[in-house]
Backbone as a chain_set.jsonl record, in Angstrom:
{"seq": "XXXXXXXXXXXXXXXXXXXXXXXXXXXXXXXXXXXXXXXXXXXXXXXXXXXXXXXXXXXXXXXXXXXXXXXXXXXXXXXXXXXXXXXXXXXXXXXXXXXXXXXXXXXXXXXXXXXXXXXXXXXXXXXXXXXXXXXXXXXXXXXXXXXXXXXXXXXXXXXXXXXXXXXXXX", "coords": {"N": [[-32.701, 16.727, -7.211], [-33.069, 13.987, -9.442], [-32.178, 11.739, -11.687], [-31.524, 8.709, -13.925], [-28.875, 6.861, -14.886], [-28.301, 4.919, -17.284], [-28.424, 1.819, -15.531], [-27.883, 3.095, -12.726], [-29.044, 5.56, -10.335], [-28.906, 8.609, -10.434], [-27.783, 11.42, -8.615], [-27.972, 14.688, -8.535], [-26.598, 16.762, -7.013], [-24.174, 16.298, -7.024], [-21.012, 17.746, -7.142], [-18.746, 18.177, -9.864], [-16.317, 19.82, -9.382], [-15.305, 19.922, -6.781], [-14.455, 17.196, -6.65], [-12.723, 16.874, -8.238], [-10.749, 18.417, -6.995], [-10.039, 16.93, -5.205], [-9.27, 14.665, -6.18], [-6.799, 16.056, -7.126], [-5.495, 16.679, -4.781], [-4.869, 14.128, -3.92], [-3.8, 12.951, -5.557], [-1.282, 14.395, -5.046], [-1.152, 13.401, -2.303], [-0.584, 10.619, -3.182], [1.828, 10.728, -4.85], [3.956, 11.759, -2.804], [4.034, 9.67, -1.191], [5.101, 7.614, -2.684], [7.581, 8.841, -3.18], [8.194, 8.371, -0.513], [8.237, 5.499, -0.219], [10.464, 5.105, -2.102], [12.016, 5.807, -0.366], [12.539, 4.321, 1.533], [12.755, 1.86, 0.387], [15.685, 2.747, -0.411], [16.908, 2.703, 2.288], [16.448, 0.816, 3.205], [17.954, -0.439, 1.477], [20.306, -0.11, 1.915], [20.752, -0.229, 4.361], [19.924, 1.874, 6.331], [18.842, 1.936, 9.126], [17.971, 4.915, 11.015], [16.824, 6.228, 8.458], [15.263, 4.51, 7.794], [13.207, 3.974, 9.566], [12.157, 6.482, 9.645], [11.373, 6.519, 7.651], [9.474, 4.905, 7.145], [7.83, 6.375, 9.267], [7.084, 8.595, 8.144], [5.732, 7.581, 5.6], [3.296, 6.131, 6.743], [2.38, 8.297, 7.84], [1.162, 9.588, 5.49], [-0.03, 7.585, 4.268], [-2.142, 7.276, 5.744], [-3.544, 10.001, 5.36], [-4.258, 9.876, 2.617], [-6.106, 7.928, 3.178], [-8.0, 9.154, 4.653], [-8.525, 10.9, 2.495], [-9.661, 9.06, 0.925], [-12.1, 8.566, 2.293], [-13.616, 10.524, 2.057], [-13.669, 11.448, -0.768], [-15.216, 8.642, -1.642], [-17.428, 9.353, 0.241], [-18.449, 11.254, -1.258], [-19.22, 10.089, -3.897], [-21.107, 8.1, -2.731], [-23.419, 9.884, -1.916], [-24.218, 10.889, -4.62], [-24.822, 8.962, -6.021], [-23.026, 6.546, -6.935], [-21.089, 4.114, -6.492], [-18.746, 3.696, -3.584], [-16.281, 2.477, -5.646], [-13.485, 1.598, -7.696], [-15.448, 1.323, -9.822], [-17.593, 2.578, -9.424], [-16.026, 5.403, -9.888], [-15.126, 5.683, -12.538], [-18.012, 5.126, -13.755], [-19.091, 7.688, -12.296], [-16.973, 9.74, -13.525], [-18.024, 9.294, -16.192], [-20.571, 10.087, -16.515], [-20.049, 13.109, -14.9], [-18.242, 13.7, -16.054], [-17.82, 14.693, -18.879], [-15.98, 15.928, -20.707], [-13.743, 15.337, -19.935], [-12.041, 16.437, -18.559], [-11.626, 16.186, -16.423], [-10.968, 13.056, -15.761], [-7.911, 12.869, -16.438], [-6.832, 13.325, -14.103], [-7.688, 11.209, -12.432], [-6.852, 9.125, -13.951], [-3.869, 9.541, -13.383], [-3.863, 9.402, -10.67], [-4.128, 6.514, -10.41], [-2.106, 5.793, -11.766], [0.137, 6.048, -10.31], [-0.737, 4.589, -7.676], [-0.438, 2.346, -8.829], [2.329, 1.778, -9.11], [3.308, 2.764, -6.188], [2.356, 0.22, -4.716], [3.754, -1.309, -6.223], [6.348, -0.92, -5.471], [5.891, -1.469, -2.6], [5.714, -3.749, -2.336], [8.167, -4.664, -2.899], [9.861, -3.368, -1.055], [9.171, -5.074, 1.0], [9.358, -7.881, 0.104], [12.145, -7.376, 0.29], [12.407, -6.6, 2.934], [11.553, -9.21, 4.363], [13.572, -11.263, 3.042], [15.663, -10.208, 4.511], [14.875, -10.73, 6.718], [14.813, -13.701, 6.822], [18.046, -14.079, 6.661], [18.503, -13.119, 8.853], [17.567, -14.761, 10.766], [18.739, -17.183, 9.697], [21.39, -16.369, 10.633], [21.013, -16.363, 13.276], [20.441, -19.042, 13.533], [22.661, -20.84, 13.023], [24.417, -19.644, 15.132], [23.388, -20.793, 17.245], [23.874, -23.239, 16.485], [21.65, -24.965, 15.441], [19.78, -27.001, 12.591], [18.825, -25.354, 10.179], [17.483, -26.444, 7.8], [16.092, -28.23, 7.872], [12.755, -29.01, 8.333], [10.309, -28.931, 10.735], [7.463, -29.403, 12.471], [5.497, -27.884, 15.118], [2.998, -28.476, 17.298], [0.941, -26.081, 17.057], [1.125, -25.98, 14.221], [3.608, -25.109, 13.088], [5.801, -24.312, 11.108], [8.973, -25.71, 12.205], [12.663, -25.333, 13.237], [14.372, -28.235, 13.253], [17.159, -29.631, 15.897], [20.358, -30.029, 15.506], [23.531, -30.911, 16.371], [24.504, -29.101, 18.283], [25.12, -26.154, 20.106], [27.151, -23.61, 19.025], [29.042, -22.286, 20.573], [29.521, -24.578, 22.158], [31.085, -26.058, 20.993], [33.457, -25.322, 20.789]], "CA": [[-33.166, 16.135, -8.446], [-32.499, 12.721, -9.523], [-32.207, 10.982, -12.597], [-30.603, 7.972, -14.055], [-27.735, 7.164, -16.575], [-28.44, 3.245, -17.362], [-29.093, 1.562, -14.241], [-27.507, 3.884, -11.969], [-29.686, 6.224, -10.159], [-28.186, 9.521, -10.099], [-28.316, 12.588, -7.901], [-27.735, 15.938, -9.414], [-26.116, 17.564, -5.467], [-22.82, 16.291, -7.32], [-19.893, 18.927, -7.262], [-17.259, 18.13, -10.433], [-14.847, 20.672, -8.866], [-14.717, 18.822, -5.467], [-14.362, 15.885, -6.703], [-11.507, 17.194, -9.133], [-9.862, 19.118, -5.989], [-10.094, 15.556, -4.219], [-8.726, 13.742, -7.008], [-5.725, 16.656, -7.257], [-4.582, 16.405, -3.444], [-4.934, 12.31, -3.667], [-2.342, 12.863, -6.494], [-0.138, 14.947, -4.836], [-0.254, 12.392, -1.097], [0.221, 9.495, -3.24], [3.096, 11.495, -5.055], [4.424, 12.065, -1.184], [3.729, 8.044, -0.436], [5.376, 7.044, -3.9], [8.889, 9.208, -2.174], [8.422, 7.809, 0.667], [8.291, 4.166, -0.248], [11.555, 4.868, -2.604], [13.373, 6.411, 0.512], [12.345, 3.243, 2.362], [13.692, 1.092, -1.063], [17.011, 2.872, -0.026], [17.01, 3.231, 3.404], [16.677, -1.02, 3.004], [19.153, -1.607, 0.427], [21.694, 0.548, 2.432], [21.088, -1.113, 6.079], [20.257, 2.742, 7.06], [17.817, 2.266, 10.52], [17.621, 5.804, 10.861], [16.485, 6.524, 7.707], [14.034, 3.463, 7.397], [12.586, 4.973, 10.862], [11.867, 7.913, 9.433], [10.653, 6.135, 5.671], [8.234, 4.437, 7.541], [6.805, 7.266, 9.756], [6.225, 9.264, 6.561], [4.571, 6.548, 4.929], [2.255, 5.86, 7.371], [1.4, 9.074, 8.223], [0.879, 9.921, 4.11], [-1.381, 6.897, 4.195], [-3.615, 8.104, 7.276], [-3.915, 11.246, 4.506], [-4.84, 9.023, 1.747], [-7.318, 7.162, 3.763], [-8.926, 10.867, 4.752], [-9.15, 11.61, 1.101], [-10.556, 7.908, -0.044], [-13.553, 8.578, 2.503], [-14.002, 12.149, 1.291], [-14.384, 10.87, -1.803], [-16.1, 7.833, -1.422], [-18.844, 10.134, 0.156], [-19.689, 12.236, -2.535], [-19.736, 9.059, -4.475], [-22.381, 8.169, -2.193], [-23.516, 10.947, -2.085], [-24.528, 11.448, -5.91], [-25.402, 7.762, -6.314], [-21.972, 5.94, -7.517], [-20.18, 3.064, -5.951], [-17.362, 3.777, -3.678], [-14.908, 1.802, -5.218], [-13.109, 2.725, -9.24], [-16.076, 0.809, -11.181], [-17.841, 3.915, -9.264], [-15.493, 6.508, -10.065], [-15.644, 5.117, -13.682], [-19.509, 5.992, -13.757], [-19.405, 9.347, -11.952], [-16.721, 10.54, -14.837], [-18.975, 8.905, -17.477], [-21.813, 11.353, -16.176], [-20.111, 14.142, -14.89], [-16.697, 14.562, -16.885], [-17.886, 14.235, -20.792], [-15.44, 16.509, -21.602], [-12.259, 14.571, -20.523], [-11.339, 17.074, -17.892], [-10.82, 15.175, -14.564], [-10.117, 11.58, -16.121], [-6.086, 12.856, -15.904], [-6.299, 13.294, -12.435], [-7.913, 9.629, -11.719], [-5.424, 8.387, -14.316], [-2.925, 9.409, -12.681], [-3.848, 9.012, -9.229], [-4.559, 5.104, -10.294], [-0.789, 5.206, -11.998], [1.221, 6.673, -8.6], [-0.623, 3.824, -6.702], [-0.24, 0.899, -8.855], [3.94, 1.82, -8.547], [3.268, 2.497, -4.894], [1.453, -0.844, -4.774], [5.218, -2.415, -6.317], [7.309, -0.385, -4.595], [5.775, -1.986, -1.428], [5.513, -5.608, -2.394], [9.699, -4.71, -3.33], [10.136, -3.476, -0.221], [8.25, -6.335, 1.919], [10.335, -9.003, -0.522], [13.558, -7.269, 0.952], [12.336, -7.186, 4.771], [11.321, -10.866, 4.077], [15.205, -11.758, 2.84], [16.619, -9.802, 5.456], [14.651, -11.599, 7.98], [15.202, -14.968, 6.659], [18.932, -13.7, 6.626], [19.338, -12.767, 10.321], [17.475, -15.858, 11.184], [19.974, -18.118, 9.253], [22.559, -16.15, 11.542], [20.067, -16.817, 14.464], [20.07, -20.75, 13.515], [24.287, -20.958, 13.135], [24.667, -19.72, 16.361], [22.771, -21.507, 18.132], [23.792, -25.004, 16.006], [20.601, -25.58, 15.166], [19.935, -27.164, 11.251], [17.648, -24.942, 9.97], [17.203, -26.822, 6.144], [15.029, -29.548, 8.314], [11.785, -28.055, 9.279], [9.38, -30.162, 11.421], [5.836, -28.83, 12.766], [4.939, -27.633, 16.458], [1.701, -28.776, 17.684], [0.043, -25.345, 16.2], [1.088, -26.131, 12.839], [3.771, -23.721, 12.366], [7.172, -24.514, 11.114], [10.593, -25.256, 13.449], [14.041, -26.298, 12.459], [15.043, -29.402, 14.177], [18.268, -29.011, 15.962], [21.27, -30.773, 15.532], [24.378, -31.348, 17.85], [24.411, -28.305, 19.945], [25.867, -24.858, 20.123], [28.268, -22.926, 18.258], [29.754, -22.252, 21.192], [29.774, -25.772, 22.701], [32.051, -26.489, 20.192], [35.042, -24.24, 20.544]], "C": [[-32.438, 14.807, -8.664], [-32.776, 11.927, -10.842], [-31.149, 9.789, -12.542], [-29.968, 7.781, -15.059], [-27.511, 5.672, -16.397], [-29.028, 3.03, -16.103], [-29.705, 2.069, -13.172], [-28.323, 4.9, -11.695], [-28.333, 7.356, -9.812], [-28.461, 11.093, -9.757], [-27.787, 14.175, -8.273], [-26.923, 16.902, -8.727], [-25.171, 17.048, -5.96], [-21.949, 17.408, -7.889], [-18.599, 18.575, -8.164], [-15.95, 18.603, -9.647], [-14.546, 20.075, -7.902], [-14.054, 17.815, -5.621], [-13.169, 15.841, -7.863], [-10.355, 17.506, -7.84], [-9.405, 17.783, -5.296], [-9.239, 14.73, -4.764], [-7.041, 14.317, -7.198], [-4.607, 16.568, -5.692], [-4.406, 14.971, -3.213], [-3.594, 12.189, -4.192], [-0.901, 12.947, -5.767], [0.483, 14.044, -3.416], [0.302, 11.432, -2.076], [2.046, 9.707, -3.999], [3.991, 11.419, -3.869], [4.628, 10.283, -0.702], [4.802, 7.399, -1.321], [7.365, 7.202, -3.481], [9.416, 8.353, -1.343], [8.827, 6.3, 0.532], [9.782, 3.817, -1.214], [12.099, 5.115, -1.901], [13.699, 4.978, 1.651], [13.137, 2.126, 1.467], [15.23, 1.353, -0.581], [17.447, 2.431, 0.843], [17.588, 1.413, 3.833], [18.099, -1.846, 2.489], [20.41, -0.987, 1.062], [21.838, 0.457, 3.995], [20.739, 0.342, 6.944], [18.592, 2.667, 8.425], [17.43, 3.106, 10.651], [16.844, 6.349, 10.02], [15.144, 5.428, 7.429], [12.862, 3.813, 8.434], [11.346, 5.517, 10.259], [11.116, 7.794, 7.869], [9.388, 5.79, 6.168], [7.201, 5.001, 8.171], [6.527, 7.864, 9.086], [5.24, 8.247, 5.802], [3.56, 6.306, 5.642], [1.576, 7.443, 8.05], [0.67, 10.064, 6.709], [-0.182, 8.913, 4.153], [-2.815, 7.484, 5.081], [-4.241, 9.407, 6.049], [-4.537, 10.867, 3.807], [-5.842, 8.852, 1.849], [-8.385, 8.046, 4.05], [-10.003, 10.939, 3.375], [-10.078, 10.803, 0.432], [-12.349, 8.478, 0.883], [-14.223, 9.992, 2.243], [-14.233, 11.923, -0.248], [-15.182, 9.811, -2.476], [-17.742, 8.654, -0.939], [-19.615, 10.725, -0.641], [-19.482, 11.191, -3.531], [-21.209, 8.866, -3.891], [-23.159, 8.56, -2.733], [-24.938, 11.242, -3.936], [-25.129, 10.126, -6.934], [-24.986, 6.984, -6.783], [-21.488, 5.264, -6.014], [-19.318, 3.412, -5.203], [-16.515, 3.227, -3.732], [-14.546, 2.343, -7.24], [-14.124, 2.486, -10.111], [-16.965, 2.526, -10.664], [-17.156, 5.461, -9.665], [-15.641, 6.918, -11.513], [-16.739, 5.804, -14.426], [-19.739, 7.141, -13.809], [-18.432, 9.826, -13.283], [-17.463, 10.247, -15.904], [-19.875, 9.932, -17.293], [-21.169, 12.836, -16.106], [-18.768, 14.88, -15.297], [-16.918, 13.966, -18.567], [-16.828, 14.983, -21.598], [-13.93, 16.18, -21.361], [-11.561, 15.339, -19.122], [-10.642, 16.406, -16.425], [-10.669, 14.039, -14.329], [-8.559, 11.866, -15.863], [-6.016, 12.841, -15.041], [-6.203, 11.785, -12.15], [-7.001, 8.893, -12.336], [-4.423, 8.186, -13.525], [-2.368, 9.272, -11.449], [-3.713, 7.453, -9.372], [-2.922, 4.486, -10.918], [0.656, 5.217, -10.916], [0.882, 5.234, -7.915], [-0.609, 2.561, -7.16], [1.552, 0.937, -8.372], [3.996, 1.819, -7.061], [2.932, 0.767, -4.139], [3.332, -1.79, -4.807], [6.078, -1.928, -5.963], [7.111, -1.442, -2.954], [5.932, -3.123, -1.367], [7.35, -5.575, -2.399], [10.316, -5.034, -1.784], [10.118, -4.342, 1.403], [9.227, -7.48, 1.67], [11.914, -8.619, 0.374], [13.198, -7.519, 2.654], [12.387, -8.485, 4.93], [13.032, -11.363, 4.304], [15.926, -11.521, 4.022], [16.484, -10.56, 7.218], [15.331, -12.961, 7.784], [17.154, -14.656, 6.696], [19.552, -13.7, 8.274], [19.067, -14.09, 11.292], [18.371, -17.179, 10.865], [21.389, -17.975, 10.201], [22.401, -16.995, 12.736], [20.764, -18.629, 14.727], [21.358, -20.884, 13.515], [24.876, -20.732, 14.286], [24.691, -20.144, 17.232], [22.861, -23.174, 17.739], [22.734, -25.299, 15.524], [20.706, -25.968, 12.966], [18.708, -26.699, 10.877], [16.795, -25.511, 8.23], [16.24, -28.289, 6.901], [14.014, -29.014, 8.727], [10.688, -29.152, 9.821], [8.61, -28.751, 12.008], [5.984, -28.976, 14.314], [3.697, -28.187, 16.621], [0.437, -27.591, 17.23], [-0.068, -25.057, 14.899], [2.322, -25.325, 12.138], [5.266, -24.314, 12.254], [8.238, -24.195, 11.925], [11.333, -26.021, 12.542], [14.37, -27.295, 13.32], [16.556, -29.103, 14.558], [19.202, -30.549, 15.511], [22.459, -30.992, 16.443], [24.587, -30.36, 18.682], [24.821, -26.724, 18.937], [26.562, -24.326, 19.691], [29.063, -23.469, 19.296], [29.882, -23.408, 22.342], [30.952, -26.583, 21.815], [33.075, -25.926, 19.986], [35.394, -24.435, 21.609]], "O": [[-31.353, 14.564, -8.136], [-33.907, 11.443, -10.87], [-30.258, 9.657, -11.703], [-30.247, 8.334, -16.123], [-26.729, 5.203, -15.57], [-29.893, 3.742, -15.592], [-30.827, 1.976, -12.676], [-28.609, 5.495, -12.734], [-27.265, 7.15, -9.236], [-29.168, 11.842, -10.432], [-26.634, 14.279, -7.853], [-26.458, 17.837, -9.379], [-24.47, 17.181, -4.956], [-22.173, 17.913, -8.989], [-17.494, 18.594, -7.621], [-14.919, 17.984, -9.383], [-13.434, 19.547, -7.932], [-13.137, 17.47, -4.875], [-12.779, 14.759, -8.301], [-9.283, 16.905, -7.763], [-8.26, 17.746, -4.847], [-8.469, 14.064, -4.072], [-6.12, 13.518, -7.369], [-3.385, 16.44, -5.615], [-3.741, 14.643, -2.23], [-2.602, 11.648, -3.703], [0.085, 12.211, -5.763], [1.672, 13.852, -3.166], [1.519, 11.252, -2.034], [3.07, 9.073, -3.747], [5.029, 10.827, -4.164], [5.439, 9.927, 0.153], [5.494, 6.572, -0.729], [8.196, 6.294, -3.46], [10.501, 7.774, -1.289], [9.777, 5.913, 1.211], [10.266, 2.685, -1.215], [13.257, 4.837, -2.213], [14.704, 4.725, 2.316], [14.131, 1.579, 1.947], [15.972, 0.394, -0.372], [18.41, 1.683, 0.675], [18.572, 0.968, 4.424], [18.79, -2.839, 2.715], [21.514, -1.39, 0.695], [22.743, 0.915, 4.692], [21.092, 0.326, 8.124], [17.571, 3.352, 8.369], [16.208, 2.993, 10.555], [15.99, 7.074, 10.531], [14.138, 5.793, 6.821], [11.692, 3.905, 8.063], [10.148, 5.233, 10.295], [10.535, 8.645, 7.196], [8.341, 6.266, 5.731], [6.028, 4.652, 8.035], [5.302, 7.977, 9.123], [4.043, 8.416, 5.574], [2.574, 6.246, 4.909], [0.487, 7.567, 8.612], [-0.127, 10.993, 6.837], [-1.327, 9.358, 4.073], [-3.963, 7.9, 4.924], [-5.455, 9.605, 6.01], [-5.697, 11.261, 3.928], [-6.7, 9.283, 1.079], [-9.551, 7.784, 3.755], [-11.214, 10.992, 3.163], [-10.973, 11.188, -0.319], [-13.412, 8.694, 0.3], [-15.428, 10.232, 2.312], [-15.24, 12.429, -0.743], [-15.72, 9.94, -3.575], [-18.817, 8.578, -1.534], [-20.833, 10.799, -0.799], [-19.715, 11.838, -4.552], [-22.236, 9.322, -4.393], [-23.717, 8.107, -3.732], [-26.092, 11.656, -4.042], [-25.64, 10.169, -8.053], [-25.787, 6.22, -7.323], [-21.517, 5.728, -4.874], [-18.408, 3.708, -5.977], [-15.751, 3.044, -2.784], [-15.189, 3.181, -7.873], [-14.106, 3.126, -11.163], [-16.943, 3.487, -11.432], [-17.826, 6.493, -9.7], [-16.082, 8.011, -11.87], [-16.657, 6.657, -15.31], [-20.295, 7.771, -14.709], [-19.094, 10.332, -14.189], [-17.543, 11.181, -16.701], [-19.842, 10.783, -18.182], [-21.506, 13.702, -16.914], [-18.336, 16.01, -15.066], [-16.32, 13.085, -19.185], [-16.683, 14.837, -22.812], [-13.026, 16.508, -22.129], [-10.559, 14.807, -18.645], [-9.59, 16.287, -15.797], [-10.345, 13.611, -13.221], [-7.964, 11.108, -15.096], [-4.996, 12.278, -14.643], [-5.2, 11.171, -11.788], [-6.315, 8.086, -11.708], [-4.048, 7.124, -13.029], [-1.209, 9.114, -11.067], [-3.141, 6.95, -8.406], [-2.499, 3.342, -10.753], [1.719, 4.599, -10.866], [1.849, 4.568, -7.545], [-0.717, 1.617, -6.378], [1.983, 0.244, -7.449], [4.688, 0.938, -6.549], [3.395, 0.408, -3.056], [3.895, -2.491, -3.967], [7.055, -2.657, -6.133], [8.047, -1.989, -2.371], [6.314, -3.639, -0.317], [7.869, -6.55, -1.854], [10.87, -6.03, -1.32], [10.77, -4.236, 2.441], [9.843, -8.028, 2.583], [12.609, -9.456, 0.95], [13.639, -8.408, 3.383], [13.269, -8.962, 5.644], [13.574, -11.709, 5.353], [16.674, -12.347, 4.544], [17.204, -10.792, 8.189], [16.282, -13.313, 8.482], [17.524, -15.82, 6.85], [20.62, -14.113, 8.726], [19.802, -14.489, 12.196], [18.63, -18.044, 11.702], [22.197, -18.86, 10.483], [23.117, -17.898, 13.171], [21.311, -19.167, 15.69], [21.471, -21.313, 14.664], [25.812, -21.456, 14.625], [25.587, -20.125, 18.076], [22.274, -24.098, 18.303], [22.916, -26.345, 14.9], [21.46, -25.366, 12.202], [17.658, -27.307, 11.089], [15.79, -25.014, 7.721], [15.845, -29.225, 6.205], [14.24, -28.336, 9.729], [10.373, -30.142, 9.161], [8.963, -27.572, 12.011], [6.495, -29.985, 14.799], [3.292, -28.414, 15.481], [-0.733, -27.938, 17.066], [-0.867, -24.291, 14.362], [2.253, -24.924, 10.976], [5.84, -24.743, 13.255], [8.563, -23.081, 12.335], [11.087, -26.829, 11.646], [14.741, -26.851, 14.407], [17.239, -28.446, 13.772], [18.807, -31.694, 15.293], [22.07, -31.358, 17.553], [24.865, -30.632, 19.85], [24.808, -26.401, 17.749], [27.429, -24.792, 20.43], [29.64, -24.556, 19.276], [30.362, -23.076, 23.426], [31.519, -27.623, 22.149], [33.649, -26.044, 18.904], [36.445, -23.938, 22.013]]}, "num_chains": 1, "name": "protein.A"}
């Protein structure tokens, strides 16, 4: 059966409970991702390799989960004649949650991954520093003046050097 609700054509083979159950295990990876990306926050701010390892193979294998669950629920979006992206999700609770019941889930699935979201940009900002950090070592070692930057022929920033070697100088 098929009706519509405004524009939206909509297919009646939609399952609330699925799409609640879907919305409850999304919670609980990004919950698991949300961990993960604070153990990685640590693992960063405390130089631990081991532990950043091991932040990062959880995280990426919590995402791979994620990514499962988005096209499992993207389908029965499809599926039922909604968007898969949130203006769709949006819709489908407008139709098939009037009574409020499985908006907390998407809430709170959509509040885990905006923090996940700045947890990661945190943790990116620190890799960033730490690079620019080892490269500053990099550039002292080697003499080079890295506060001059001149262009390669593919466009991409170098430091010009200056009189030589650390160790040409000792």
């Amino acid at each position: 059966m098929i009706w519509y609700h405004g524009s939206a054509m909509v297919k009646s083979n939609f399952d609330p409970k699925q799409f609640n159950d879907l919305l409850v295990r999304a919670v609980h990876e990004a919950s698991r991702l949300e961990a993960a990306l604070e153990q990685e926050t640590t693992a960063l701010s405390e130089r631990q390799v081991d532990a950043l390892n091991q932040a990062v193979a959880n995280k990426l294998q919590i995402a791979q989960s994620l990514e499962q669950l988005t096209r499992e629920q993207n389908g029965l979006l499809g599926n039922a004649g909604f968007d898969p992206n949130a203006e769709g999700v949006q819709a489908c609770l407008q139709v098939w949650d009037p009574q409020g019941l499985i908006r907390p889930q998407w809430q709170q699935l959509q509040a885990i991954m905006e923090r996940c979201r700045h947890l990661n940009q945190v943790n990116g900002g620190a890799v960033a520093l730490q690079q620019h950090q080892v490269q500053q070592a990099v550039h002292a070692l080697r003499g080079t003046d890295n506060s001059t930057e001149l262009y390669d022929p593919c466009g991409r920033a170098v430091a010009s050097s200056t009189s030589g070697h650390i160790s040409s100088k000792a």
